[in-house]
C-alpha positions in Angstrom: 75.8 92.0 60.5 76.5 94.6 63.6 78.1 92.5 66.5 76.8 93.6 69.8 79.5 92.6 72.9 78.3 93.4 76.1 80.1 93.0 79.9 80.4 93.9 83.1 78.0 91.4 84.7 79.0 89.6 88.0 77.9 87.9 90.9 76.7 90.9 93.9 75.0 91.7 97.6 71.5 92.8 97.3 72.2 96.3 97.8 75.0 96.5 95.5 76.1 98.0 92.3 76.9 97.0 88.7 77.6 99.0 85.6 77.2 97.3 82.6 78.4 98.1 78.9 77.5 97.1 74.8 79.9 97.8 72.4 78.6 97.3 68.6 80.9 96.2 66.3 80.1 99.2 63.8 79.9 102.8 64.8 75.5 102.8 65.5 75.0 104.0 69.0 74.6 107.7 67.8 72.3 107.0 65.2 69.9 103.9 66.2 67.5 103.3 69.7 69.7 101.2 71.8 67.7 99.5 74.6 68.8 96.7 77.8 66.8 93.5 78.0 66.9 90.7 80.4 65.8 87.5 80.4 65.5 85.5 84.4 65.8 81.7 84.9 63.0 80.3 83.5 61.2 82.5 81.6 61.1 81.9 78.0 60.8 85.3 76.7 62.9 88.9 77.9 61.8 92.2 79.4 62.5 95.4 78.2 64.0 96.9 80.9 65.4 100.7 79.2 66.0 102.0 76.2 67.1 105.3 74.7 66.1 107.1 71.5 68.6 108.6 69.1 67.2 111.8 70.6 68.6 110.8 74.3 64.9 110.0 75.5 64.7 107.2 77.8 62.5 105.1 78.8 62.3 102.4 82.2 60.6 99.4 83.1 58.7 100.1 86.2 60.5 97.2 88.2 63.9 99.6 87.6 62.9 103.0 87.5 64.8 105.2 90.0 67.8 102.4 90.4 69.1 101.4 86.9 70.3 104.3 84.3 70.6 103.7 80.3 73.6 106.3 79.0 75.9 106.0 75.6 79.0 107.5 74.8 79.3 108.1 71.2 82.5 109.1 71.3 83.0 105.5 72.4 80.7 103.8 70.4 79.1 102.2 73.8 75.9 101.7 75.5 75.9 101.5 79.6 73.4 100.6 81.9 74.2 101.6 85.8 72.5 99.6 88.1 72.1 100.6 91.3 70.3 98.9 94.6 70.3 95.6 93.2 67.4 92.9 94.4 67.5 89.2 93.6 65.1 89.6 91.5 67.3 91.1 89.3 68.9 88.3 88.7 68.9 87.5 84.7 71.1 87.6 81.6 71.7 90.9 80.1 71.7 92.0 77.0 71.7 94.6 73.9 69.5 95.5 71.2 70.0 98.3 68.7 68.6 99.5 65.9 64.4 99.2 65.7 61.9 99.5 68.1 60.0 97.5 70.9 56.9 96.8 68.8 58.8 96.8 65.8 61.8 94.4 66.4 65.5 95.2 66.6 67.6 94.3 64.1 71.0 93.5 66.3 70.9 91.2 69.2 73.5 90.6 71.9 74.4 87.4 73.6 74.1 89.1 76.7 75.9 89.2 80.4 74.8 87.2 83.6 74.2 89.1 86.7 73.3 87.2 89.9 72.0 88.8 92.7 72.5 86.9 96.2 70.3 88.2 99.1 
């Protein structure tokens, strides 16, 4: 089963930046869709917040287009996710998927990173 580690969440300013990272345990991020989810206090289920094909499409939710960017290294075998202009509302755990789709399910699931987002 593929591990997916990811970090680089923190405590920031509304206005401020974070760059966060997913390294899978086996060599996948060239060859599988990679995507960023988040889940915010109390809500029971995530939101697909980017994700980017083994092509290097991307896609965005609306609530972060134009201030978060989805990028991999496959040299490095990681997935980032820049986030810029941070609200509170951003406040959630972060976290990886790889390998599937949005309608179809991923097969490899991250525990995730907290960010927290202080007006």
């Amino acid at each position: 089963q593929v591990q997916l580690v990811e970090s680089g969440g923190g405590s920031v300013q509304a206005g401020g930046s974070l760059k966060l990272s997913c390294v899978p345990s086996t060599d996948i991020v060239s060859v599988c869709t990679m995507a960023w989810y988040r889940q915010a206090p109390g809500n029971e289920r995530g939101e697909l917040i980017s994700l980017i094909s083994i092509d290097g499409a991307t896609t965005y939710a609306d609530s972060v287009k134009g201030r978060f960017t989805i990028s991999r290294d496959n040299a490095k075998n990681t997935l980032y996710l820049q986030m810029n202009a941070l609200k509170s509302d951003d406040t959630a755990n972060y976290y990886c998927a790889s390998c599937g789709s949005p309608t179809g399910g991923f097969r490899d699931w991250g525990q995730g990173t907290q960010v927290t987002v202080s007006p």
